[in-house]
Every structure is written in C-alpha cells, then in structure tokens.
N, C-alpha and C positions, 0 to 999 in steps of 0.2 A: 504493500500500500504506500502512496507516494503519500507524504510527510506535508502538511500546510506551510512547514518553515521552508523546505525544499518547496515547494510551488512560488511560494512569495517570494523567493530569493532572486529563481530565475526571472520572476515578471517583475522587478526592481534591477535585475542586470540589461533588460532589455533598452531602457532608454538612457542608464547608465552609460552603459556602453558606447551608444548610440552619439552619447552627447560626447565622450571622451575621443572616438573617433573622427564624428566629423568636424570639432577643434584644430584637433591636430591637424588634419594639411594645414588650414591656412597658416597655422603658426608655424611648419617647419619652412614655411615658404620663405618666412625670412630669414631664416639660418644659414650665415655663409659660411661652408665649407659642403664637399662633395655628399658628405656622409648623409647630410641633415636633408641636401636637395632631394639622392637619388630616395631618401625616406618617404618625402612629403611625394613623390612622383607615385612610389607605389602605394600610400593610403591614400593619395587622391584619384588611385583612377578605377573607372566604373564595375570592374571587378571586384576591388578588395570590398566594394560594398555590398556587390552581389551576394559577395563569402560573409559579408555580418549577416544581411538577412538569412541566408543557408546555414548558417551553423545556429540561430535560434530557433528553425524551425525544424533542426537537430534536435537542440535540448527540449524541445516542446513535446509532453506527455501526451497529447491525443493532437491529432488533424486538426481539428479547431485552435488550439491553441498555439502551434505551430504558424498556424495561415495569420493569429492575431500578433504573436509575439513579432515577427519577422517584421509587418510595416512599421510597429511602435519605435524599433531601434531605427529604422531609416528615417521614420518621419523626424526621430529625435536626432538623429544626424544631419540632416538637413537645413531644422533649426538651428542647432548648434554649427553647421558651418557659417551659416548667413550672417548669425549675430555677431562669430568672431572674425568677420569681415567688415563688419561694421565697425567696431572697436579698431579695428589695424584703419579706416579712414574708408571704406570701402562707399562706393555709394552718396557722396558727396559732388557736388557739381557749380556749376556756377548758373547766376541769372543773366542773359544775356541781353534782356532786355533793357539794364542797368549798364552799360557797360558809360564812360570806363571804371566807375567805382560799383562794377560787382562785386556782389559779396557770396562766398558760398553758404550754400543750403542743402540739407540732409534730401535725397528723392527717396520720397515712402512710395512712387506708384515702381517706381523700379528693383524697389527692395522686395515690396509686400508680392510683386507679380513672378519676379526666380523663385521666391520662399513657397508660394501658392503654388506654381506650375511643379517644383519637386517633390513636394508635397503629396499632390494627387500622382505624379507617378510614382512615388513610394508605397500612395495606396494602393496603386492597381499591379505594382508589381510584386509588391512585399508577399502579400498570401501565395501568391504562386510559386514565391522564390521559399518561400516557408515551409509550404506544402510539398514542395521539392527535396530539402532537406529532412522532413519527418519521412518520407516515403524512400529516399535514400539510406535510412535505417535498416532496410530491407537485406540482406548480407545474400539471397540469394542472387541468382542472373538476373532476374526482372529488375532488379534493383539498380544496376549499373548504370541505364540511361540517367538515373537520377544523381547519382554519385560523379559522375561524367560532367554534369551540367555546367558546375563553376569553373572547373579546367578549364570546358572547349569556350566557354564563355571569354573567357581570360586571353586563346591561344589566339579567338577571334581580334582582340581591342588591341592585345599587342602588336598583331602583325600588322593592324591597319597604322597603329602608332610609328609602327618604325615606318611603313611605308611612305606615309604621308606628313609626319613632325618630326621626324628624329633628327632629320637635314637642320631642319631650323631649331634644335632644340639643345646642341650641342655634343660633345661627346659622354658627361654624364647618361641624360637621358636616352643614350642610344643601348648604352653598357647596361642599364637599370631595366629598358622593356626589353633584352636579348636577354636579359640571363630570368627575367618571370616569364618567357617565352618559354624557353627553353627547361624551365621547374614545370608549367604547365603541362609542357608535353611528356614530360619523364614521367609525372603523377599519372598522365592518363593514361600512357602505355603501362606503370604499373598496375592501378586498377583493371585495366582490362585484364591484365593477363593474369591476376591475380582471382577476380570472376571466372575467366574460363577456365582454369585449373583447378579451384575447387569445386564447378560444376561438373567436371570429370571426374573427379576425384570421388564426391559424391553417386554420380551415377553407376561408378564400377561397384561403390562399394554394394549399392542398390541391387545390380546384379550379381555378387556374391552373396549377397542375405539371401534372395530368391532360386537361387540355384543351390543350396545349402539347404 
C-alpha cells in the first residue's frame, strides 16, 4: 500500500522540481566559463524537459496521476523560467512614442503571452509525456516504444541543433549537442537491445517450462 507521506512527497516534488529546473537555464546563461554555458545548453533544450515530464509520470502510482503530475512540473517550469527572466531584465522595452526622453517600461502583453502560450502546451503535452512515462514502466517488449520516446525525442532536436545553430553557436555548443547526441543514441540502442534479449530470453524459457 502506497504511504500518504510517499504520495504527498512526490506531488510536492512535482512543481518543486519544476521551478528548480526551469531557473536554472536562464541563470547559467550568464555564467562565463565553458562548463556553466555547455550546462544551461543542455537544461534548456526541449528535451531535458520532455525527460522532467517522463520521469514524473515514472514516479506516478496510477495513469491518472502520472498524466496530472507531468504538466504541474512543466507548467511550474515555465513559470519559473519566465519570472527569472524577468528579474535578469528580460522583457523591458522602451516607448517610442516619447523619444528622445524614452523611458523604459516593463511589457506585460509580451510576458503574460510566452508564459500563457507554454503554458497551454505544457498542458496539452505534459499528460501524454506522463502517461508515456507510467506506461514505460512496463519492462516487457510492449513497453519499449514508451521507454524509446525521450531518447529518439532528444536524437530528433539534437540533430536539427547541430544542423541548423551549431555554425552560429560556436564550438561549445556544437561539442554539448554531439556528445547528448550521441548518449541518446547509445541509450536507445541499449534499451533496444536490452528489450529484445530478454524477450528471448523469456520466451525460451516459456518453451522449456512447456516442453518439461
């Protein structure tokens, strides 16, 4: 029987979590030195957050709870990026209609509408990326697609990454999305092969009990 301390802990990690991670990019962004950049490259890109929602809808004791824990930690990363963008100066602008003694002012319609827009698709993707992770529990073959997801997810954004920004992104970030590239695919070719070998394994054993 699962424990009300155990339930409440995990559904208090969720937005915890949530807020602790999406902080963090913007703060390493300003940390100069290699370590701090190639850091904030890999919590801020749309992967590592795929894997927050996946891994609470890991810890999540039924389907339901899974599909609910997974948005809350995004939705609370989302907020938690925006506000500590807002705090580092984010989102400030000037009046132009004043010039030459404009003054800058805070834009709530450009704050409130990134926060609003990630938002909703933290809702719409969180339960499926949750429900993906509870079903990924599964240790048999059917399982695999599920267990697969965050990898090929990853192997997708990487390659576009390096395709398309690496040129302009310098050699840090080219070094930082080649080697989660490259752990993406070493993960998925081990779960694969790790699936089909105890699915063999299993079904020999299956026909030695039945021949016995």
């Amino acid at each position: 029987m699962i424990s009300w301390r155990s339930r409440a802990g995990t559904i208090i990690a969720a937005p915890t979590v949530g807020i602790l991670i999406g902080a963090l990019g913007p703060l390493l962004m300003t940390v100069d030195n290699p370590v701090g950049h190639a850091t904030h490259l890999a919590v801020s890109g749309g992967w590592s957050w795929a894997a927050l929602a996946f891994a609470f809808g890991i810890t999540g004791k039924s389907k339901f709870e899974s599909a609910i824990l997974a948005p809350v930690a995004l939705v609370a990363a989302v907020i938690s990026y925006y506000l500590t963008k807002v705090s580092q100066g984010e989102f400030m602008t000037l009046d132009l209609n004043y010039l030459p003694a404009a003054t800058p002012y805070f834009s709530w319609g450009d704050f409130l509408s990134k926060t609003f827009f990630w938002c909703v698709a933290a809702c719409i993707l969180g339960p499926v990326l949750g429900l993906a992770g509870h079903l990924a529990k599964d240790r048999r073959l059917r399982g695999l697609p599920f267990r697969l997801l965050v990898p090929l997810v990853t192997i997708v954004e990487m390659s576009e990454r390096l395709r398309m920004e690496a040129s302009l992104q310098g050699a840090v970030a080219y070094i930082t999305w080649s080697a989660i590239l490259v752990a993406a695919i070493a993960v998925t070719i081990a779960l694969a092969g790790h699936a089909i070998v105890a699915s063999r394994v299993k079904s020999s054993v299956r026909k030695v009990e039945s021949s016995g």
